[in-house]
N, CA, C and O of each residue as an XYZ file, in Angstrom:
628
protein
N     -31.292     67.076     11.709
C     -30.429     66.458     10.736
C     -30.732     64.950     10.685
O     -30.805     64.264     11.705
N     -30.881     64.535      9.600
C     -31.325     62.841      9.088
C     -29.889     62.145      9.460
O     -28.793     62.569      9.094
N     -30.128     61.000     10.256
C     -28.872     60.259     10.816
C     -29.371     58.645      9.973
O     -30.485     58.131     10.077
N     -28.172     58.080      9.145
C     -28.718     56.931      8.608
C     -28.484     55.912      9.961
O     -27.616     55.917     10.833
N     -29.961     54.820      9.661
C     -29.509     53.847     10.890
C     -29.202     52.503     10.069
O     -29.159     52.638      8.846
N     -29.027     51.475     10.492
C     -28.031     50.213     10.429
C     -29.199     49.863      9.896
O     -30.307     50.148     10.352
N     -28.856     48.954      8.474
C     -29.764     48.478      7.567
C     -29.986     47.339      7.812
O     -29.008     46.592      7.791
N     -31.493     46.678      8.177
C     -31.703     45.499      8.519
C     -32.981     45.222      7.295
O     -33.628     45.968      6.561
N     -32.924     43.318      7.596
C     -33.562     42.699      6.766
C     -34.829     42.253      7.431
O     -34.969     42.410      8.644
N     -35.868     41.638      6.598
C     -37.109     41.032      6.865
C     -36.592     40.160      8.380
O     -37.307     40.442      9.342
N     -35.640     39.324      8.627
C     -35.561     38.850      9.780
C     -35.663     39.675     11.050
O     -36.165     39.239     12.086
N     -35.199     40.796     10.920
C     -34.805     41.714     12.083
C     -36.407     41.664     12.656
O     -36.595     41.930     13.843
N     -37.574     41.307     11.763
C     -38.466     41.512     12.443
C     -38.645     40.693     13.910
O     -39.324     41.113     14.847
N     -38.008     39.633     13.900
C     -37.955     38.350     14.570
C     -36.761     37.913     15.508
O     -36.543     36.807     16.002
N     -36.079     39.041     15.610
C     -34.792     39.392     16.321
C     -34.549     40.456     16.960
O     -33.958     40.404     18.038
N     -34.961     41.629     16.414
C     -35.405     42.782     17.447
C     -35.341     42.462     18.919
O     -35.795     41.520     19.569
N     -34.173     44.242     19.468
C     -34.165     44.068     20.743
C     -35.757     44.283     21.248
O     -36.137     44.128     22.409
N     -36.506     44.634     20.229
C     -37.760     45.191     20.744
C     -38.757     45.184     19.791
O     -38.888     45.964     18.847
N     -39.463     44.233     20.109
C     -41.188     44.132     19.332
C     -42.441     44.195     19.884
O     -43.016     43.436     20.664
N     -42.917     45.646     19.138
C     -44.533     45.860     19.193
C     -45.346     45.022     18.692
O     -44.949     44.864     17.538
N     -46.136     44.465     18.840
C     -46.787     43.431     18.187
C     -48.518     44.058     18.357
O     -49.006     44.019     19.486
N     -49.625     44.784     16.832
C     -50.298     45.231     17.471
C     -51.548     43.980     16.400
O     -51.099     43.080     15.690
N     -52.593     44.180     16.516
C     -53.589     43.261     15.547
C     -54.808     44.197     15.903
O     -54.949     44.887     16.913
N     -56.169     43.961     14.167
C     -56.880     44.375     14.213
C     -57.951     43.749     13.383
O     -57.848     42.953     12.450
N     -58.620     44.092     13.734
C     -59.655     43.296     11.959
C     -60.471     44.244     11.462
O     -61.094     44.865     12.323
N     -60.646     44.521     10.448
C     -60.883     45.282      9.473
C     -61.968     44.311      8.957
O     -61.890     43.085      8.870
N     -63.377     45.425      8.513
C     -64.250     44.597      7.165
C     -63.993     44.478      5.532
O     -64.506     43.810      4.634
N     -63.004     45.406      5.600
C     -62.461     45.370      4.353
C     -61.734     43.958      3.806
O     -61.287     43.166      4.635
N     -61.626     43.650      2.177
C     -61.224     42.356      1.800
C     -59.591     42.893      1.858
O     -59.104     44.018      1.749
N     -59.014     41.596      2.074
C     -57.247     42.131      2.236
C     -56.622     42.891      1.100
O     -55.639     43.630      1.149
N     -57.708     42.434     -0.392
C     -57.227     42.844     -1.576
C     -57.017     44.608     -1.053
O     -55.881     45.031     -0.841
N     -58.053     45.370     -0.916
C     -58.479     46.750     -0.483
C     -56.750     47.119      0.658
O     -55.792     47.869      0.468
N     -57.004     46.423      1.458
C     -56.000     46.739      2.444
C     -54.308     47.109      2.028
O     -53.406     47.925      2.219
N     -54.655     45.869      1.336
C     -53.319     45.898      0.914
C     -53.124     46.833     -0.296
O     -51.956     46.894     -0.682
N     -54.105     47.647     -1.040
C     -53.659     48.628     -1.834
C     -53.477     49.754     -0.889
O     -52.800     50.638     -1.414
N     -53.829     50.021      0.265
C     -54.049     51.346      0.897
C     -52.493     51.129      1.300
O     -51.657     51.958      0.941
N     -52.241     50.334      1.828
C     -50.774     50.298      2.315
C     -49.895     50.401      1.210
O     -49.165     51.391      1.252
N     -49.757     49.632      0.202
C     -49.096     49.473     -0.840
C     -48.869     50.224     -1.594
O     -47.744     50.621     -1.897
N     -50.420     50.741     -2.277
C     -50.054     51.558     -3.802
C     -50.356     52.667     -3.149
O     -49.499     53.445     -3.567
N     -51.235     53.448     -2.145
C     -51.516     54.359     -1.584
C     -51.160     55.330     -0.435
O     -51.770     56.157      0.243
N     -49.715     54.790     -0.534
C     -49.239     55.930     -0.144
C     -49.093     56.769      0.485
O     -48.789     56.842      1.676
N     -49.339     57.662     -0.408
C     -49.919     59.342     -0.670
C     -51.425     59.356      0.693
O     -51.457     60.264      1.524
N     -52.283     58.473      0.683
C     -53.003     58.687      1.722
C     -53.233     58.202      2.848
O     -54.335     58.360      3.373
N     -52.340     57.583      3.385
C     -51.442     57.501      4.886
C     -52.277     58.521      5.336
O     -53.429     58.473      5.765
N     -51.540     59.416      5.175
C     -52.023     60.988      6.064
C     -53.334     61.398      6.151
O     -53.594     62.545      6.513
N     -54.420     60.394      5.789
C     -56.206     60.557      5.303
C     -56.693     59.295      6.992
O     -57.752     59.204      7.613
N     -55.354     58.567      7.175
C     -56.028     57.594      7.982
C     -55.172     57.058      9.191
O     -55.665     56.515     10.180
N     -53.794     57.285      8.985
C     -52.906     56.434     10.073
C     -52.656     57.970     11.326
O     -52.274     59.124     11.132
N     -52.920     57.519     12.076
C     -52.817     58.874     13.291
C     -51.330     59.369     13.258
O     -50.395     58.573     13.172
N     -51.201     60.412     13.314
C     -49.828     61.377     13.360
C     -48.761     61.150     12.016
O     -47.557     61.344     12.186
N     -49.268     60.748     10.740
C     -48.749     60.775      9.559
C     -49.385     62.387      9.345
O     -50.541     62.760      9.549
N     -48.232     63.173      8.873
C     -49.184     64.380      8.053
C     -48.754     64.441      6.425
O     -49.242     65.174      5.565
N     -47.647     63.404      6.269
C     -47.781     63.406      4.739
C     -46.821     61.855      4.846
O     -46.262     61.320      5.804
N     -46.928     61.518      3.594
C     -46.249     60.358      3.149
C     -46.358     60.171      1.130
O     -47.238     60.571      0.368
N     -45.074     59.413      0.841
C     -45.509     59.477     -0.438
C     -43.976     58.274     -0.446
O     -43.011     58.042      0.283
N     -44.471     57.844     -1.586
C     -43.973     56.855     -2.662
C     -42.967     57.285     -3.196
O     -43.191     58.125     -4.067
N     -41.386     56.905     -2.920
C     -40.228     56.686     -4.124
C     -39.856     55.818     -4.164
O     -40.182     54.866     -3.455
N     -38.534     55.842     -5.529
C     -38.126     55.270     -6.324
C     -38.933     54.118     -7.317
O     -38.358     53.135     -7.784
N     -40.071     54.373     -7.495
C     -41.322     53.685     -8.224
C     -41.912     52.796     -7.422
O     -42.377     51.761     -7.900
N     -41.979     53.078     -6.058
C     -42.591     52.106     -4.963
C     -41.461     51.634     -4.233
O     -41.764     51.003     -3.221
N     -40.623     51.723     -4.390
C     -39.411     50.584     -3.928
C     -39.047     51.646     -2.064
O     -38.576     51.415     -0.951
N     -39.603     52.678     -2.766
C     -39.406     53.264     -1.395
C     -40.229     54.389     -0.768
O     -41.037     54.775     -1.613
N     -40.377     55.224      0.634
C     -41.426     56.306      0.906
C     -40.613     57.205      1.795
O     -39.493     57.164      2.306
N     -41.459     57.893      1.775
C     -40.808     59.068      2.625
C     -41.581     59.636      3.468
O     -42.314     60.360      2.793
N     -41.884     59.746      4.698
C     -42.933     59.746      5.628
C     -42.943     60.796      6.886
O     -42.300     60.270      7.795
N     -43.282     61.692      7.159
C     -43.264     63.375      8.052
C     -44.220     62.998      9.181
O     -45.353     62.731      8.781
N     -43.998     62.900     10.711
C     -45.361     62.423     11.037
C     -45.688     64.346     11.778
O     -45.047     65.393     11.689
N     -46.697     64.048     12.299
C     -47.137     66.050     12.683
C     -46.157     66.265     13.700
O     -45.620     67.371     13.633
N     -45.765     65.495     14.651
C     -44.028     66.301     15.516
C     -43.549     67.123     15.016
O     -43.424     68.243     15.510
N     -43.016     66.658     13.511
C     -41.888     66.871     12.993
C     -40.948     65.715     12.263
O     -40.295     66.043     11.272
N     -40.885     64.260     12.803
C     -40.337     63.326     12.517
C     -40.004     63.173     11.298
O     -41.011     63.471     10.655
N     -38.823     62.756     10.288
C     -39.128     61.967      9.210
C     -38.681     61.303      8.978
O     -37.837     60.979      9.815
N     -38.732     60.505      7.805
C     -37.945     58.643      7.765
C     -38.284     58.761      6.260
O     -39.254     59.049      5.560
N     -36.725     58.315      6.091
C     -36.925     57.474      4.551
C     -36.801     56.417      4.459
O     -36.089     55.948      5.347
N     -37.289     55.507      3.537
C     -37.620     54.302      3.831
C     -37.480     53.663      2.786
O     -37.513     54.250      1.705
N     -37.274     52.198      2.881
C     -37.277     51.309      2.179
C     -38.187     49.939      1.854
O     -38.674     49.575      2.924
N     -38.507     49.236      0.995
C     -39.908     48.659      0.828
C     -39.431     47.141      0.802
O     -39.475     46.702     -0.347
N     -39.006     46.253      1.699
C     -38.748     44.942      1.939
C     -39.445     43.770      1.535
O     -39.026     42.718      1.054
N     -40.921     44.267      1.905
C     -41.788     43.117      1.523
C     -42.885     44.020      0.320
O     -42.772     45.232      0.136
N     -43.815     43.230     -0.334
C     -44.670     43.879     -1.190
C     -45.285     42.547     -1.733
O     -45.080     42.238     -2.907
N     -46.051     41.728     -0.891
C     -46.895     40.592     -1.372
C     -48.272     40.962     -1.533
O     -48.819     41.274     -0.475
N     -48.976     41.014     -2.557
C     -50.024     41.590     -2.791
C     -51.318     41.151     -1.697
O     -51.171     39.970     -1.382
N     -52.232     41.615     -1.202
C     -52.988     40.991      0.166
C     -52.542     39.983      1.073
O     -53.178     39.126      1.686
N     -51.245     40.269      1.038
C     -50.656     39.459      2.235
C     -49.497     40.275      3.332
O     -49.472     40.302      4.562
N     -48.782     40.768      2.529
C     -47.733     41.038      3.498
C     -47.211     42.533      2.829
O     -47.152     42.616      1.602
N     -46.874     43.591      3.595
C     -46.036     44.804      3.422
C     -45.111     45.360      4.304
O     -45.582     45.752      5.371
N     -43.935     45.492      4.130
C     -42.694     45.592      5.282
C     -41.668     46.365      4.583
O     -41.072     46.075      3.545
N     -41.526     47.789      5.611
C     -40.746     48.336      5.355
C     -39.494     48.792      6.232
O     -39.954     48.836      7.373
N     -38.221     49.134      6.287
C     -37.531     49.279      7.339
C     -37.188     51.163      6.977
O     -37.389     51.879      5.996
N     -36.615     51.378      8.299
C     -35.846     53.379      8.107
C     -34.762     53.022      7.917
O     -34.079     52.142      8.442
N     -34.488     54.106      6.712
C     -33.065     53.922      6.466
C     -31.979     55.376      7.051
O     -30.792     55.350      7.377
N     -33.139     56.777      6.998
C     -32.614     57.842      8.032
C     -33.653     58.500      8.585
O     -34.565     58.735      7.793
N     -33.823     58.915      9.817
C     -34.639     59.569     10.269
C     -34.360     60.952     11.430
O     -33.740     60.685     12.460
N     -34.766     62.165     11.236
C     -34.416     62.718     12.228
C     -34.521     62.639     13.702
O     -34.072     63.517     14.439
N     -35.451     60.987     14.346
C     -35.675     60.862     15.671
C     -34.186     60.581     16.363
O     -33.268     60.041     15.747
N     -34.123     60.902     17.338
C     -33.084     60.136     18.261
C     -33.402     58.738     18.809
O     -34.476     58.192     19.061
N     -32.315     58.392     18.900
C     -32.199     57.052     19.737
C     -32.145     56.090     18.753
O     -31.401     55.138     18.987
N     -32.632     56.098     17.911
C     -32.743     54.859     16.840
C     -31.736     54.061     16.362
O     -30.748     54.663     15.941
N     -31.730     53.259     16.332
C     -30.277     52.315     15.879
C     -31.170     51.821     14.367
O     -30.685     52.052     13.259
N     -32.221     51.276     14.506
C     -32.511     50.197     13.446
C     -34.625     50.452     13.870
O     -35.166     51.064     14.790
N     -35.155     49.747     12.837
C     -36.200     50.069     12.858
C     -37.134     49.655     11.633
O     -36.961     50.116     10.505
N     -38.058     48.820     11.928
C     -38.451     48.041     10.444
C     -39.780     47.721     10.968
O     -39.927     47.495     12.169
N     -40.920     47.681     10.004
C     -42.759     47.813     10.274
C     -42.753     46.883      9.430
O     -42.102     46.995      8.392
N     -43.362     45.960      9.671
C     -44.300     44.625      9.160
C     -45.679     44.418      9.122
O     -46.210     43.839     10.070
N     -46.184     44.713      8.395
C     -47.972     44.347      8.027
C     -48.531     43.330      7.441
O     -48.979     43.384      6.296
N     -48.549     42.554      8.000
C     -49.529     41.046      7.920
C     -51.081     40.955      7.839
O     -51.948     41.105      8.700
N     -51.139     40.660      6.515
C     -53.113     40.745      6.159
C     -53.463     39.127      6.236
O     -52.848     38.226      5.666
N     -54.358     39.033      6.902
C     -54.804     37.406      6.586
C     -56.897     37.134      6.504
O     -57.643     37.407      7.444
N     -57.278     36.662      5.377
C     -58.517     36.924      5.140
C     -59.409     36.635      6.980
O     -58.904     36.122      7.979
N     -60.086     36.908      6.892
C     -60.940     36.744      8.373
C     -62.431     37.284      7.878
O     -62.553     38.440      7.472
N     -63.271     36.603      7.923
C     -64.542     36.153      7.187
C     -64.535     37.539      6.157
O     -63.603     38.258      5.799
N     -65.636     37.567      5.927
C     -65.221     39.103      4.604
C     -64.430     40.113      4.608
O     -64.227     40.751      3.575
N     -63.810     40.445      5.869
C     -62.951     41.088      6.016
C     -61.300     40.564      5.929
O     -60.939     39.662      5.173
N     -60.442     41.264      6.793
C     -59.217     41.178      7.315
C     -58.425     41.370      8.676
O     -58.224     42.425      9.277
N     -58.148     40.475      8.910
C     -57.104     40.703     10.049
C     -55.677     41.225     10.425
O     -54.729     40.442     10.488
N     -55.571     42.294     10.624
C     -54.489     43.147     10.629
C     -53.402     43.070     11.081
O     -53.531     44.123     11.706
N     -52.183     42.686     11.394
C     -50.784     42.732     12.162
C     -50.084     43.353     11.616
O     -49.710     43.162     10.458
N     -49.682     44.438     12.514
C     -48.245     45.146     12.352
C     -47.474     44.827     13.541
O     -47.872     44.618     14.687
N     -46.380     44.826     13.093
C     -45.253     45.126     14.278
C     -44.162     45.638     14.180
O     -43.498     45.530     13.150
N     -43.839     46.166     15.019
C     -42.996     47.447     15.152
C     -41.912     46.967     15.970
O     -41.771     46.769     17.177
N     -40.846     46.779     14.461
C     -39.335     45.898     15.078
C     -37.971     47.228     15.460
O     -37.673     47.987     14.538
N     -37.348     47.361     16.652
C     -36.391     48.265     16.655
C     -35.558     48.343     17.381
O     -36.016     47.988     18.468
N     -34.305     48.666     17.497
C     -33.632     48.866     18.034
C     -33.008     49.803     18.770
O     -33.542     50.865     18.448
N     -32.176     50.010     19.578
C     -31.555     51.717     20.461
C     -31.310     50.962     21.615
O     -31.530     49.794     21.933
N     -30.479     52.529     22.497
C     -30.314     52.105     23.499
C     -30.850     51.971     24.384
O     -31.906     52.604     24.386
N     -30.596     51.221     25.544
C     -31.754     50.611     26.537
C     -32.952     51.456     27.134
O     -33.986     51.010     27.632
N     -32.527     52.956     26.950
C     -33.238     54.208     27.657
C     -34.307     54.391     26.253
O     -35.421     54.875     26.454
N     -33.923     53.999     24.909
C     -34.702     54.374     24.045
C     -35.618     52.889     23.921
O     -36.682     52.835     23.304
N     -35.087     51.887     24.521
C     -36.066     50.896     24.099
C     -37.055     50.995     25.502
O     -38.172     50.581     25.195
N     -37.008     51.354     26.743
C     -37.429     51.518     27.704
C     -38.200     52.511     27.248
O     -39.183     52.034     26.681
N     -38.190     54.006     27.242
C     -39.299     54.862     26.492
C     -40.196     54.063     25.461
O     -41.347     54.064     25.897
N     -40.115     53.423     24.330
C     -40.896     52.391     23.887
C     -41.800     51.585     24.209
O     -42.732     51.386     23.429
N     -41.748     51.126     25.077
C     -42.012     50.066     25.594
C     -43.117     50.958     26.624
O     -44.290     50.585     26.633
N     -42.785     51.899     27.310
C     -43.898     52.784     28.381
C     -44.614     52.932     27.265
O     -45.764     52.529     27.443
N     -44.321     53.555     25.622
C     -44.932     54.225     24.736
C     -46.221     53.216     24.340
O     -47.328     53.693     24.091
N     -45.953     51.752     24.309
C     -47.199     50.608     23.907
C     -48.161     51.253     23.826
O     -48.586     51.860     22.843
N     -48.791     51.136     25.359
C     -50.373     51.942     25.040
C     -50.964     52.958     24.457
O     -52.166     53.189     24.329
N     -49.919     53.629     24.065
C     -50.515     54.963     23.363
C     -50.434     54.356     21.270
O     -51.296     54.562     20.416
N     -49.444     53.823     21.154
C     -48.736     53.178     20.033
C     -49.812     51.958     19.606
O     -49.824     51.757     18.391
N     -50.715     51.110     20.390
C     -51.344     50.470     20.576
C     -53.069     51.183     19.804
O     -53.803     50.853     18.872
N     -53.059     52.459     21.026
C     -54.061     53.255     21.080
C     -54.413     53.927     19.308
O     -55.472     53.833     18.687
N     -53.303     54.488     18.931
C     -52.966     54.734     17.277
C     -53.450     53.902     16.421
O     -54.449     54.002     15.709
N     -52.373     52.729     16.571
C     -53.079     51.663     15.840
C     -54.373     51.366     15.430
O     -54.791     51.340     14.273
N     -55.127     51.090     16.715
C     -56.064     50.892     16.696
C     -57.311     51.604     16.058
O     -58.289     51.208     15.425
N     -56.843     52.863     16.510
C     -58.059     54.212     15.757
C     -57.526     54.333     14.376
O     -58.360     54.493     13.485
N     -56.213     54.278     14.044
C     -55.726     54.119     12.566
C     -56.372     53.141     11.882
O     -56.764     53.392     10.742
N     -56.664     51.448     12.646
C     -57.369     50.789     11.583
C     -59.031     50.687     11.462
O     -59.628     50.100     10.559
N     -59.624     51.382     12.557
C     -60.719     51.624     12.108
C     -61.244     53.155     10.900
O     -62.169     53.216     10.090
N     -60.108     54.265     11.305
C     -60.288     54.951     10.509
C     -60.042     54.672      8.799
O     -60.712     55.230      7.930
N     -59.019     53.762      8.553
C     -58.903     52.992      7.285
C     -60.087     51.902      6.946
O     -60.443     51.662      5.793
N     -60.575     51.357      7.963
C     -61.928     50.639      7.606
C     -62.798     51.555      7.215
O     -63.297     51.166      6.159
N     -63.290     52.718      7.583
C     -64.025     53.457      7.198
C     -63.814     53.862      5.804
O     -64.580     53.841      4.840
N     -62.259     54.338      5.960
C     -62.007     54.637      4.280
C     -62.527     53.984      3.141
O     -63.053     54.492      2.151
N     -62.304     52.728      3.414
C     -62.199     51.617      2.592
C     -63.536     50.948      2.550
O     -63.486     49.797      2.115
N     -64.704     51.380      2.891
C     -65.871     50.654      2.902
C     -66.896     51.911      3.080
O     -67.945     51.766      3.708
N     -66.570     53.010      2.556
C     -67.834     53.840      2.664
C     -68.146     53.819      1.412
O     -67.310     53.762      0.511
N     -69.533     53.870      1.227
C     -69.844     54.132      0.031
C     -69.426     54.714     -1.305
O     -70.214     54.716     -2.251
């Protein structure tokens, strides 16, 4: 059953009882990046590890996202700066523990490519921010193969 959590703003990124902070660089130009995140959606599930579907509502303003667990989250679209910035927060999700919960993606040019930041702002209780926090390296590990598998996307022929 989808439990709504406590609606937070672009600040929460920066207030969070708890921030992932991951970075990457990509050869892709930020323009590219930032459509895969942005207008694309729909193919999340082609490149970010343990997405098995995702898609676009209310005309972008929001998504809806299944990862292969089982998980899902509906979501809301906070930021939308074209090759710069994309940030979205959960507004219900069937995980436990969650109080609050909001993803920030920061593109910044880095010689022909891009330099990647997400971070992963959230809240719960101390046992759920403690599981988190053991979770880094693997969350880290994702990331990481997520943005090379999107570099690939985005620069194959």
């Amino acid at each position: 059953m989808a439990r709504r959590l406590r609606p937070v703003e672009l600040d929460f990124v920066e207030s969070a009882p708890l921030r992932l902070v991951f970075a990457a660089e990509v050869s892709a130009p930020p323009k590219a990046v930032y459509a895969a995140l942005a207008d694309d959606v729909a193919g999340w599930s082609c490149w970010f590890t343990g997405v098995a579907r995702s898609a676009s509502t209310q005309g972008g303003a929001g998504r809806e996202v299944r990862l292969t667990g089982g998980t899902r989250f509906t979501e809301t679209v906070l930021a939308a700066e074209p090759d710069a910035h994309y940030a979205y927060r959960v507004d219900t999700t069937n995980a436990p523990g969650l109080r609050a919960l909001l993803e920030d993606w920061r593109l910044t040019p880095s010689g022909d490519g891009t330099r990647l930041r997400w971070t992963f702002a959230a809240d719960g209780p101390a046992p759920f921010r403690l599981l988190l926090t053991l979770a880094r390296p693997g969350l880290g590990r994702a990331f990481r193969e997520s943005a090379r598998a999107l570099d690939r996307r985005l620069t194959r022929p």
